[in-house]
C-alpha positions as CSV (number, residue, x, y, z in Angstrom):
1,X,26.2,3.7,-16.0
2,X,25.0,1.6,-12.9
3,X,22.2,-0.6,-14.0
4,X,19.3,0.2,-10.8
5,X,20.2,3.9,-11.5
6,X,19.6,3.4,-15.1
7,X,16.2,2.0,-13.7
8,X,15.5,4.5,-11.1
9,X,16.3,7.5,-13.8
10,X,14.2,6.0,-16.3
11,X,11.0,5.4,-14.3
12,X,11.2,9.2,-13.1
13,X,11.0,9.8,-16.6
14,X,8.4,7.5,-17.6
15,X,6.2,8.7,-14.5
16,X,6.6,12.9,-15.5
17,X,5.1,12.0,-18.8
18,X,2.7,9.6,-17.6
19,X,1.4,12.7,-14.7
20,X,2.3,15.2,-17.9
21,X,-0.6,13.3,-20.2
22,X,-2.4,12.0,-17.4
23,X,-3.4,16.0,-16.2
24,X,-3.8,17.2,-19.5
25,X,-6.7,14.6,-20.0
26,X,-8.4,15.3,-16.9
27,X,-8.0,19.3,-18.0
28,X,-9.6,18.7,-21.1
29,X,-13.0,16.6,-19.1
30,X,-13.4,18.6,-16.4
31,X,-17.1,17.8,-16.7
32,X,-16.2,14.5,-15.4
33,X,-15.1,15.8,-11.8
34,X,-18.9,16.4,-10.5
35,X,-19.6,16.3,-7.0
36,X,-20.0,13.1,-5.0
37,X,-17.6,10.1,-4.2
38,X,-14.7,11.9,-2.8
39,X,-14.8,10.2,0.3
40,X,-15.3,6.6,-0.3
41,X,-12.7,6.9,-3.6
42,X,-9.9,9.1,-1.0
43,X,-10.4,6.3,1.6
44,X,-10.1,3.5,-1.0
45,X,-6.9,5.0,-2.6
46,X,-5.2,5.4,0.8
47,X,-6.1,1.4,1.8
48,X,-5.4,0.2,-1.1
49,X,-2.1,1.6,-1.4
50,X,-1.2,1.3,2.3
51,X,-1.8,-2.5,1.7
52,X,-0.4,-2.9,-1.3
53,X,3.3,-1.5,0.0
54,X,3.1,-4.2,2.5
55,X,2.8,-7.1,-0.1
56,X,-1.1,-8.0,0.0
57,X,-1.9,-5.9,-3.4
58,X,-4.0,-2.8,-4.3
59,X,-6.1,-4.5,-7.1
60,X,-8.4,-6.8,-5.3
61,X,-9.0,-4.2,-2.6
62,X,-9.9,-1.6,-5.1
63,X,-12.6,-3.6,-7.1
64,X,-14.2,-5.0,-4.5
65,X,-14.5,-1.6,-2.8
66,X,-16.0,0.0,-6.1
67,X,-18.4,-3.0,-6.3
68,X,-19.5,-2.3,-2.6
69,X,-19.8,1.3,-2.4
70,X,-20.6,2.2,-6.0
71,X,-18.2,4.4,-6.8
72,X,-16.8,3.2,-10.2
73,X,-18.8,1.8,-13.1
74,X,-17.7,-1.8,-13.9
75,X,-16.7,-1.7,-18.0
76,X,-13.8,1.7,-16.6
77,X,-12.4,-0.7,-13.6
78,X,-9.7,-2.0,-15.3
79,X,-9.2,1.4,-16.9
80,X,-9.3,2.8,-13.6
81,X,-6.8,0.2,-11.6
82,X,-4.3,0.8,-14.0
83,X,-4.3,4.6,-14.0
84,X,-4.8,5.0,-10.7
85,X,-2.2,3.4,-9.3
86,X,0.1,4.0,-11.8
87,X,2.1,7.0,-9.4
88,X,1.9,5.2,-6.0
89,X,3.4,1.9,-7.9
90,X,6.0,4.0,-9.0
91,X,6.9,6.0,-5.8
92,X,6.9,2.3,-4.2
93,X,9.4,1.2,-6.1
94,X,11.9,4.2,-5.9
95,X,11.8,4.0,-2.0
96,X,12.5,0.3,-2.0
97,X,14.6,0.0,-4.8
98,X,18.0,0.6,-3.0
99,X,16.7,-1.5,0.4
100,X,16.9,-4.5,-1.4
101,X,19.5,-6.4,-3.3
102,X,18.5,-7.7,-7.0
103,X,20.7,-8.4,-10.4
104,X,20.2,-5.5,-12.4
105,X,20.3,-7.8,-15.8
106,X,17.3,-9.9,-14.0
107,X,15.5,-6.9,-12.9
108,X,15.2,-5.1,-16.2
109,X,14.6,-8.2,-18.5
110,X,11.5,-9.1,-16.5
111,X,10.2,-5.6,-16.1
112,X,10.5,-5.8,-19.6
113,X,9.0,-8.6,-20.2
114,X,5.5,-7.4,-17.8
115,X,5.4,-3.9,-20.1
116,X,5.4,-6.1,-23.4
117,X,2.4,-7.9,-21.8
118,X,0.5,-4.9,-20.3
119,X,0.8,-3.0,-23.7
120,X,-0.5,-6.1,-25.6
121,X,-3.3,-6.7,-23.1
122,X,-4.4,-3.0,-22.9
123,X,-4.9,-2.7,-26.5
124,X,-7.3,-5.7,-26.3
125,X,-8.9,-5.3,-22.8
126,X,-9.9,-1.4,-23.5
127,X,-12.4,-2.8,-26.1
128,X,-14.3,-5.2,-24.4
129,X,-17.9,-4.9,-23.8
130,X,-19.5,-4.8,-20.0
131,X,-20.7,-8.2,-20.2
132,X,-16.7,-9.4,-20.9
133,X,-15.2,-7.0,-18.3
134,X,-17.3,-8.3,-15.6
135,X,-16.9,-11.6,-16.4
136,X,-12.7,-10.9,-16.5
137,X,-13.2,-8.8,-13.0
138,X,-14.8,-12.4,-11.4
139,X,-12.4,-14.6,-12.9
140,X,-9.3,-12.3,-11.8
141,X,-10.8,-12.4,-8.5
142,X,-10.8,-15.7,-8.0
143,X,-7.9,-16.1,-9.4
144,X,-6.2,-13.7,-6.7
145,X,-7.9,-15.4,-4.2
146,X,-6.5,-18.9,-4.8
147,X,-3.2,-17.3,-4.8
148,X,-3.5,-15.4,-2.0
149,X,-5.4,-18.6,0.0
150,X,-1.7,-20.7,-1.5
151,X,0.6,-17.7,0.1
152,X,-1.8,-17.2,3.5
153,X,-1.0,-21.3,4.2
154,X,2.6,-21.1,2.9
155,X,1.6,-24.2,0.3
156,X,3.6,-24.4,-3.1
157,X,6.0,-21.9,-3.8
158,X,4.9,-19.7,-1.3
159,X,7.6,-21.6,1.7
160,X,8.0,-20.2,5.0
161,X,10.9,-18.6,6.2
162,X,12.8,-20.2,9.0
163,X,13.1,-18.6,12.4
164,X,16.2,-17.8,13.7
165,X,17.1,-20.5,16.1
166,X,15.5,-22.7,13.2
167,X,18.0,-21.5,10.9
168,X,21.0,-22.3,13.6
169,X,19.7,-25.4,13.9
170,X,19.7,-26.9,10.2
171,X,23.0,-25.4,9.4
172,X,24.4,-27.6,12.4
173,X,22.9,-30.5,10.9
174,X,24.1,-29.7,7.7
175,X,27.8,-29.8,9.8
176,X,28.2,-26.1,9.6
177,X,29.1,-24.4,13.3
178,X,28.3,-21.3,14.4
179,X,30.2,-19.6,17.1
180,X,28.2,-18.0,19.8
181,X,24.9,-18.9,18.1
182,X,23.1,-17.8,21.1
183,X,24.2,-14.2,20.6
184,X,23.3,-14.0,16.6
185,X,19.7,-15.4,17.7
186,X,19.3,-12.8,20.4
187,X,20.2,-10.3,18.6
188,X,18.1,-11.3,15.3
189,X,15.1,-12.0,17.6
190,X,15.7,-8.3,19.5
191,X,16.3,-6.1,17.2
192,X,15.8,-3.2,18.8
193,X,18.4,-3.8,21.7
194,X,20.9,-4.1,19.1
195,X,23.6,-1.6,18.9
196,X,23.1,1.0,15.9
197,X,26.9,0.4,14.7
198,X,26.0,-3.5,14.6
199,X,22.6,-3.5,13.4
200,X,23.6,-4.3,9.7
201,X,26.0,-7.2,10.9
202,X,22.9,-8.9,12.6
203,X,20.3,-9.0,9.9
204,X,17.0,-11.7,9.8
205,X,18.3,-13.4,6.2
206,X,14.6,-14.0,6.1
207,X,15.7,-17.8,3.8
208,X,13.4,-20.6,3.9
209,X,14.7,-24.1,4.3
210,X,15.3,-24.9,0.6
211,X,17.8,-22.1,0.5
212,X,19.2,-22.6,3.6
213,X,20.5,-26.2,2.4
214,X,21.9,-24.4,-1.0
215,X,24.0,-21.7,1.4
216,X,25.2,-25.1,3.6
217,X,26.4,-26.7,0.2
218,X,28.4,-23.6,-1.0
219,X,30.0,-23.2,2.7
220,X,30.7,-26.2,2.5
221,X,31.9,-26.3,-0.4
222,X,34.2,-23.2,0.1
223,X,35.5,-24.9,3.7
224,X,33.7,-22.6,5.4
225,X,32.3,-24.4,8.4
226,X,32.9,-22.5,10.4
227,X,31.4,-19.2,11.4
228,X,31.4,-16.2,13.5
229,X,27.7,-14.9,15.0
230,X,28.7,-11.7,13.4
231,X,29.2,-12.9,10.2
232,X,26.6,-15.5,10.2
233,X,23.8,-12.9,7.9
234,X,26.5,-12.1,6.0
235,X,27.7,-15.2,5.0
236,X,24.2,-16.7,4.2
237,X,22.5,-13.5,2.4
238,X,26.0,-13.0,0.3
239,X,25.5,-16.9,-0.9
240,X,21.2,-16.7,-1.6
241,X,20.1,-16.6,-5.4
242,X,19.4,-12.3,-6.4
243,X,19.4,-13.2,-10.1
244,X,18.5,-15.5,-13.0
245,X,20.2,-16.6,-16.1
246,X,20.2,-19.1,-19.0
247,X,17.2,-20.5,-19.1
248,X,15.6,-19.7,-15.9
249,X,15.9,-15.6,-17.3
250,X,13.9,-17.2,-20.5
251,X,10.9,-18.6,-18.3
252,X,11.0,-15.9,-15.8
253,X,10.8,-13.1,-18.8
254,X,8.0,-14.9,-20.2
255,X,6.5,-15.5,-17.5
256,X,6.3,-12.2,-16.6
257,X,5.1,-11.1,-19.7
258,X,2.1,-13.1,-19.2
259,X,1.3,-11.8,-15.3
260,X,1.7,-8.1,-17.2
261,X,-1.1,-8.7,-19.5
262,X,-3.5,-10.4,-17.2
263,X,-3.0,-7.0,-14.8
264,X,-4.6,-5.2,-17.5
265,X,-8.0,-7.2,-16.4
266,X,-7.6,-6.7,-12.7
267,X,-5.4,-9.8,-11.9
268,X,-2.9,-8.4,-9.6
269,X,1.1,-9.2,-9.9
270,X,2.1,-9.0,-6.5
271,X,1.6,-12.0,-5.4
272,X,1.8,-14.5,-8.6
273,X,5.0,-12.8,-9.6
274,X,6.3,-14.0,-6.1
275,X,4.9,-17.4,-6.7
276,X,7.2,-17.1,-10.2
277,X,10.3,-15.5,-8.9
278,X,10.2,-18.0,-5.5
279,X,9.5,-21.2,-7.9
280,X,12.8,-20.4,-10.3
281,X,14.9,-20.2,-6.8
282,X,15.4,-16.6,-6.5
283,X,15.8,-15.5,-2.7
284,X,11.8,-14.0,-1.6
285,X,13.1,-10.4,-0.7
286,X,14.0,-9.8,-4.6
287,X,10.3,-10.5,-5.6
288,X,9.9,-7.0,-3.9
289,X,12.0,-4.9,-6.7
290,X,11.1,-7.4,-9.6
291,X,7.2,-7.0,-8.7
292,X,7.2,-3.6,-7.8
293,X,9.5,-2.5,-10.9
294,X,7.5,-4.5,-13.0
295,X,3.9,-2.6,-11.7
296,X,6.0,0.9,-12.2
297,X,6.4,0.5,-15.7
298,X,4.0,-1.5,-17.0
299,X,1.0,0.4,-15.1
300,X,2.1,4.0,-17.2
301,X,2.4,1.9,-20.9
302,X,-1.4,0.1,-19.9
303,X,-2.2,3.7,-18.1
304,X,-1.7,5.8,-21.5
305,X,-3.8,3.2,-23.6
306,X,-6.7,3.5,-21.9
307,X,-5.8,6.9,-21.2
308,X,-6.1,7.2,-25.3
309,X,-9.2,5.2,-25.6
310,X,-10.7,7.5,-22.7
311,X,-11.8,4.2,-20.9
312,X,-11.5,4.8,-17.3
313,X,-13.2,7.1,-14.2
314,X,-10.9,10.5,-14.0
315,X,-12.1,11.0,-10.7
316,X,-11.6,7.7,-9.2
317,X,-8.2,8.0,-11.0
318,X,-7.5,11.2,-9.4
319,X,-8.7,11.0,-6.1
320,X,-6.9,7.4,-5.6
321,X,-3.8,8.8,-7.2
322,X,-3.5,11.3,-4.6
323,X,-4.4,9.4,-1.6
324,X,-2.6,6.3,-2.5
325,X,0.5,8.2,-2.6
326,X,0.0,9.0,0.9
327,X,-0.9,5.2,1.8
328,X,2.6,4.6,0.3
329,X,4.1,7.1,2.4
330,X,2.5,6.1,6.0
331,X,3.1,2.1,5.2
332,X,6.9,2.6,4.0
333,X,7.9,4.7,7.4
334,X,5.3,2.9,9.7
335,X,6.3,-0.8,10.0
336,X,3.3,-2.7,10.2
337,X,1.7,-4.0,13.6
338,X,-1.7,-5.3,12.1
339,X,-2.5,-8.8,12.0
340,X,-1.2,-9.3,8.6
341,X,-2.4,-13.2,8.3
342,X,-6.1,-12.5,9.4
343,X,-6.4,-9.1,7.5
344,X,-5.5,-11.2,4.2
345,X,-8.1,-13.7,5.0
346,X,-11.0,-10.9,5.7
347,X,-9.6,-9.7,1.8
348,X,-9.5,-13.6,0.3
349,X,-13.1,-13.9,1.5
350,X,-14.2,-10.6,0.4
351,X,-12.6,-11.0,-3.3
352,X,-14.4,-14.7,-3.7
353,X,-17.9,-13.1,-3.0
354,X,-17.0,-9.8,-4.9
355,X,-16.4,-12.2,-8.1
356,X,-19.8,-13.6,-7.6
357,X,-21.5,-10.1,-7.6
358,X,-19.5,-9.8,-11.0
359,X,-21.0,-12.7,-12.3
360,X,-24.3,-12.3,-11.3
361,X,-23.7,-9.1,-12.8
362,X,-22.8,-10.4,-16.2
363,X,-25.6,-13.0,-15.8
364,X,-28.4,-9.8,-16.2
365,X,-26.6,-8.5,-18.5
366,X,-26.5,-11.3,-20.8
C-alpha cells in the first residue's frame, strides 16, 4: 500500500474515534454547555483556524483571545488547544496532503516521533496546578514569539525565497543557462495569464539560495547546463531535498518528539517544526505536510488524555471545533490577500504582552 494513503486512511480513522469519544463526553456534561460565550469562542475558532491554514498558527491566537475576552479559564487552556483543534488540524492536513510532495518514510517517522511526545507531555501537563499552567502559557508565549519575530525577519533558518528573476540570475552565475529566461520569469511572475494546459510546467519552485546552489551542483553535475524555460521548475523542484535519512531522520525524529510535547503547554509546532525541517535542508514547502501531519495526530493522542482527565472547557472545545473547520475551509479555497508580514507582527506583539498577563497572573496566585 502507498505510504501518504496509508497516512491519509489512518488519520480518518484516528479522527472518527477521536469525534466518536470526543461527543460522548460532551453527552455525558451537558451541564457544562450553559449559556454565554458563543460568540467570542465561534469567532476565535474561525480566526484561529483561518490563520493557522496559512502558516502563522492557531495556538497563540487562541490564548491570547481567551485571556482578553474571558472566555476560557487558564488551568483548561492547554486542555482546550489541544481538543479543540484537534478536527480542523486534521481536515488541514487531508486537503493539503496530496498538493505537496514529501517522502513518505520522513513523513511518518516524524509524525511519529511528535505523538510519542504529545502523549508523554499530556500525561504530565493535565496535572499541573494553575500556578504551573500559567507560568507554561507565558513561557510558550514568548517562546512563539521569538520564533515568529526569527521567521517575520527571515534570520536563521527561516531564509527567504528567491524571486524569480533572482533565481535566473544565480543559476547563470553558477554557469547554468536558461533558454528564453524571459518567458519562465513572466510567466512565474503572472500566473494568471498563463495557459491552463501550461500552468504546472511554469511553477514558482519557491527555493531559497542555499538550495538553489545544491540544484546548480547536481545539474551540473548530471551535464545539464543547459535548460529549457519550460522545464526550468521541473528541473530544479525534481532535484530539492523532500526527505531525510541516516542521521538527519534520527535528529529530525527526535526533534520532533520534543516540539510534540511542548504543544501539550501551548507552544505551537508550526513554526519551530519549520525552523527544524528548513535547518536539516529539507525544501520549505514539505514543512507544510510534516507540521500539519504531525498536529493531526498528535493533537487526538494529547486530545483523549485530557479528554480522560476531564481537563479542558467542552464548550470552547465545541464551539472552536465547529467554526475552525469552517476557517479551514474559507482559507484553503480563498488564497490570501492580507498583509501577511504586518498581521504576524500585530500577533508577535499581542503574544509577548499576553505572556505578561500570565505571569502577573501566576504572580497573585503564588
Amino acid at each position: 500500500m502507498n505510504l501518504l494513503l496509508f497516512v491519509k486512511s489512518a488519520i480518518l480513522l484516528y479522527g472518527v474515534i477521536f469525534t466518536f469519544i470526543f461527543v460522548r463526553d460532551c453527552l455525558r456534561h451537558r451541564g457544562d454547555f450553559r449559556p454565554g460565550r458563543t460568540l467570542p469562542l465561534a469567532v476565535i475558532g474561525f480566526v484561529s483556524d483561518l490563520f493557522d491554514t496559512w502558516g502563522i498558527g492557531s495556538f497563540a491566537i487562541c490564548q491570547s483571545a481567551f485571556k482578553f475576552t474571558r472566555s476560557c479559564r487558564d488551568e483548561l487552556m492547554p486542555g482546550t488547544l489541544n481538543v479543540a483543534h484537534t478536527l480542523p488540524t486534521i481536515l488541514e492536513f487531508l486537503l493539503f496532503l496530496n498538493l505537496i510532495k514529501i517522502s513518505g518514510v520522513t513523513l511518518i517517522a516524524l509524525i511519529a516521533g511528535a505523538v510519542a511526545g504529545a502523549v508523554f507531555g499530556a500525561s504530565i501537563v493535565s496535572k499541573w496546578p494553575v500556578r504551573i499552567v500559567r507560568i507554561s502559557l507565558g513561557t510558550a508565549l514568548l517562546i512563539l514569539a521569538v520564533i515568529l519575530s526569527l521567521k517575520l525577519f527571515h534570520i536563521g533558518p527561516f531564509e527567504s525565497t528567491l524571486s524569480p528573476r533572482e533565481i535566473v540570475s544565480h543559476l547563470d552565475d553558477s554557469g547554468i543557462a536558461i533558454v528564453n529566461p524571459d518567458q519562465w520569469i513572466h510567466y512565474v511572475e503572472n500566473r494568471d495569464i498563463v495557459p491552463q494546459e501550461k500552468k504546472a510546467i511554469f511553477q514558482d519552485p519557491s527555493v531559497t539560495e542555499r538550495e538553489l546552489t545544491h540544484v546548480a551542483s547536481v545539474l551540473k553535475e548530471s551535464g545539464k547546463t543547459r535548460i529549457p524555460a519550460e522545464d526550468l521548475s521541473f528541473a530544479i523542484s525534481e532535484n530539492l531535498v523532500y526527505g531525510l535519512n541516516g542521521i538527519r531522520l534520527v535528529i529530525g525524529t527526535l526533534g520532533n518528539m520534543v516540539l510534540g510535547a511542548l504543544m501539550t503547554i501551548g507552544v505551537g509546532l508550526y513554526a519551530p517544526c519549520m525552523a527544524l525541517v528548513s535547518a536539516l535542508g529539507m525544501n520549505v514547502t514539505a514543512c507544510f505536510p510534516i507540521m500539519m501531519g504531525s498536529c493531526a495526530f498528535l493533537m487526538p493522542s494529547a486530545g483523549l488524555k485530557f479528554l480522560k482527565e476531564g481537563k479542558y472547557d467542552r464548550k470552547a472545545a465545541v464551539l472552536i471545533s465547529i467554526f475552525g473547520l469552517a476557517g479551514v475551509y474559507i482559507a484553503y479555497k480563498v488564497a490570501s490577500s492580507l498583509p501577511m508580514q504586518l498581521l504576524t507582527a500585530g500577533i508577535i506583539c499581542v503574544m509577548i504582552y499576553t505572556a505578561f498577563v500570565f505571569f502577573r497572573s501566576a504572580r497573585e496566585e503564588s
